[in-house]
C-alpha positions in Angstrom: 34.1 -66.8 -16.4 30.9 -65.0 -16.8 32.1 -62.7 -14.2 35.2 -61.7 -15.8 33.1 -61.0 -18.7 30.6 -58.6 -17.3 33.7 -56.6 -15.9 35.2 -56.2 -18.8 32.5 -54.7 -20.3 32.0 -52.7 -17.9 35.5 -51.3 -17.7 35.0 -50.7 -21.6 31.6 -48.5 -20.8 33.4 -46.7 -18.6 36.3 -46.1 -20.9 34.5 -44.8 -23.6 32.5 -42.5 -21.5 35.8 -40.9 -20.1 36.9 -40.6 -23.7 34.0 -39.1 -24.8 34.2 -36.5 -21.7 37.8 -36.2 -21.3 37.3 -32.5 -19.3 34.5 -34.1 -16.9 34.7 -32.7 -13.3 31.7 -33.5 -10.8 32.3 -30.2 -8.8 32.3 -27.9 -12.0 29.0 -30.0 -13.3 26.9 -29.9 -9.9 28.0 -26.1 -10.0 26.8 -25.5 -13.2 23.3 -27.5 -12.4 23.2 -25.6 -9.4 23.5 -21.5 -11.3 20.2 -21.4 -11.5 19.2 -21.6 -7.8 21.2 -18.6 -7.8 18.7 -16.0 -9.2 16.7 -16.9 -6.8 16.0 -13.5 -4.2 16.0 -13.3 -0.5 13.5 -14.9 1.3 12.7 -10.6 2.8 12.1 -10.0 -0.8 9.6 -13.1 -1.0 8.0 -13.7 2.0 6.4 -12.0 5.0 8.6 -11.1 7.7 9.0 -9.6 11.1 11.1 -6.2 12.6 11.4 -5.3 15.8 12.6 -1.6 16.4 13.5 0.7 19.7 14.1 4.4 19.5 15.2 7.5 21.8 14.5 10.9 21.1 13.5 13.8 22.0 9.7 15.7 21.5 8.9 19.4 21.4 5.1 20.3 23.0 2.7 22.1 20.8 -0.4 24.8 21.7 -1.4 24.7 25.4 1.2 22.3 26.1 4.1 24.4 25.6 2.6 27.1 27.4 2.2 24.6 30.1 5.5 22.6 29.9 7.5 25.0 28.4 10.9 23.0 26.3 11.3 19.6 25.6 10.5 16.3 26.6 12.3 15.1 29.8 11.8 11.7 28.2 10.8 10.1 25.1 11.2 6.6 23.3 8.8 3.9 22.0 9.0 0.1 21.0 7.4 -1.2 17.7 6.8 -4.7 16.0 5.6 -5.1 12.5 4.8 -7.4 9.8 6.1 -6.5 6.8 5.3 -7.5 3.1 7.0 -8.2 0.1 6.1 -5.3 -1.6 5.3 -1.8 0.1 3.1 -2.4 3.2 3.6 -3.1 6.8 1.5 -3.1 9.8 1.8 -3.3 13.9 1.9 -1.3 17.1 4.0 1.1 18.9 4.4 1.6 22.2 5.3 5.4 23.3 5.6 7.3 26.0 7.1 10.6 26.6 6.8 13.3 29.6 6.7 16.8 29.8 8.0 18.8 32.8 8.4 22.3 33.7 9.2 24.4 37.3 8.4 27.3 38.2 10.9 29.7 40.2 9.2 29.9 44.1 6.6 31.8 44.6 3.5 33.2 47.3 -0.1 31.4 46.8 -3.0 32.9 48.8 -5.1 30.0 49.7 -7.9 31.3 51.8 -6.8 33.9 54.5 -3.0 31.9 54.6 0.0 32.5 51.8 1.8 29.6 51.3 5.2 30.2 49.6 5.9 27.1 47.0 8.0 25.8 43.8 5.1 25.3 41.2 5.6 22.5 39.1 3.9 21.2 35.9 3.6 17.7 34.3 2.2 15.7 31.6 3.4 11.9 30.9 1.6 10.3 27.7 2.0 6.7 27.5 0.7 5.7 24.3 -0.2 2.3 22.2 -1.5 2.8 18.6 -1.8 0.5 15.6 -0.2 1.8 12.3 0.6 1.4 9.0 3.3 2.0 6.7 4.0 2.8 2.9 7.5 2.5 2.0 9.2 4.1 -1.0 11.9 1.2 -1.9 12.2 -2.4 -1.9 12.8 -4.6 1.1 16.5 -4.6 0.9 17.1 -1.4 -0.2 20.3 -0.1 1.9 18.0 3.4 2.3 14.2 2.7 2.3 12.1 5.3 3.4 8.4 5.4 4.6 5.2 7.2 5.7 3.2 6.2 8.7 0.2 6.6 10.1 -1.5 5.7 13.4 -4.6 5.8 15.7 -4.7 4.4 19.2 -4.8 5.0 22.5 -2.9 7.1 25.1 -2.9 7.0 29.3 -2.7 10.6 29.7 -1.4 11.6 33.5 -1.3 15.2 34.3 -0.8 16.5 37.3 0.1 20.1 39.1 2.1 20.5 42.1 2.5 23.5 44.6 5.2 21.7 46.8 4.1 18.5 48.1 0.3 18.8 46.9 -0.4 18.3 43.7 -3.6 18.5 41.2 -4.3 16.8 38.2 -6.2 13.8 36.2 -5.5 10.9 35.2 -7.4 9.5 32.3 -7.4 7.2 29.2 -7.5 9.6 25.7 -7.8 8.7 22.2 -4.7 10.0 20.3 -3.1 9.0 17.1 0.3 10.2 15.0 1.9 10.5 11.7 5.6 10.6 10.7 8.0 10.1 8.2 11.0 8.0 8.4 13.6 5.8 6.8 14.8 2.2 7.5 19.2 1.9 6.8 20.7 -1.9 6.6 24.1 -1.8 8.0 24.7 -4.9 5.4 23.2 -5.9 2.3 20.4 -8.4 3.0 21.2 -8.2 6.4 19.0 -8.7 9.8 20.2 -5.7 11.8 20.1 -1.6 11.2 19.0 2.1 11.8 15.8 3.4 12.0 15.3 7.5 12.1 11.7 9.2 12.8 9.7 12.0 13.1 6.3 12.2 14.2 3.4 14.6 15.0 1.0 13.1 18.0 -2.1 14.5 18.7 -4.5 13.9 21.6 -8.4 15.6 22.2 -7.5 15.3 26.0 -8.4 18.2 28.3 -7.9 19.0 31.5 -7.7 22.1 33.9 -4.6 23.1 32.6 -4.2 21.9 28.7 -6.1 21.3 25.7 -5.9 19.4 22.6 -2.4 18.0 23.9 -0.1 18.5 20.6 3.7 17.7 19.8 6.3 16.8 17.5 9.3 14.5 17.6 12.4 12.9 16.5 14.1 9.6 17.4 16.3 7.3 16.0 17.4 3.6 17.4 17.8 -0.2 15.6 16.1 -2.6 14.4 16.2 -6.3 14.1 14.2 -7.9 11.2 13.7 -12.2 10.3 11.3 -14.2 9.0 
């Protein structure tokens, strides 16, 4: 008996309170609970994160190196990984390396009392690895954020001459550094993957028998990938 009495008043309890809520639906109440968790932003907007980016491109030689190397870079790309912050910072290293390469049309060489007749050819491979930082101009999701750059490292400098099969050179460790301007593009909004476009200037005090002061400029774009 007393357990038929407790269920009925429980059944009544329950009656009322459908009564009272007539319109009650759990889904549309945990959804409503649940708006404010919306207005929360991405977790690359609050917390530190990572980006891995490569690049190809070309690199045009400066001073004594163009009159050295003549056009373009026969090769030029680097690799860079970053932290990134919330706000407008980010710091890492990038690895670079380009190479410079020009022949000569064949000509005579007096060495001592013999001419040797030879293709003269000139060469200059900078691989590079420098610590940087950059400022950028929008927030972390931006679709377009650009950014300025600076960095100061070190480069393996290998030049070397050769008049046919001898060459002549040095091979040596340089300090070097560079500065660019860039922009970061995200193929969707909040996404992990995009486009990265750069151009630099680099600038090494290496010297050598045939260059000075080695100089150039550059342009590359690639991806990046970014997570946290």
């Amino acid at each position: 008996m007393k357990r038929l009495l407790l269920l009925a008043l429980l059944g009544l309890a329950f009656g009322s309170e459908a009564q009272q809520n007539p319109g009650y639906n759990k889904k549309q109440d945990y959804e409503y609970r649940s708006v404010p968790t919306r207005n929360i932003t991405s977790p690359f907007e609050r917390y530190t994160h990572y980006q891995i980016t490569a690049r190809y491109g070309v690199a045009s030689p400066l001073g004594s190196l163009k009159d050295y190397a003549g056009g373009m870079a026969k090769y030029h790309y680097n690799l860079s990984g970053e932290f990134i912050y919330p706000k407008n910072f980010s710091f890492g290293l990038q690895f670079n390396y380009s190479y410079f390469k020009d022949r000569l049309p064949r000509r005579i060489y007096s060495s001592g009392n013999q001419d040797i007749s030879s293709i003269e050819t000139h060469s200059l491979g900078a691989t590079s690895l420098h610590a940087f930082g950059k400022y950028h101009f929008a927030s972390t999701n931006a679709p377009i954020r650009p950014y300025a750059m600076l960095g100061l490292g070190a480069s393996g400098m290998r030049n070397l001459t050769y008049y046919g099969y001898l060459e002549d050179g040095k091979n040596t460790l340089a300090f070097s550094g560079q500065v660019g301007l860039g922009a970061r593009f995200l193929f969707t909004k909040g996404g992990n993957l995009g486009a990265d476009v750069q151009a630099t200037y680099f600038y090494s005090p290496f010297k050598s028998s045939y260059v000075s002061n080695v100089a150039n400029v550059s342009a590359s774009a690639g991806l990046f990938y970014r997570w946290w």
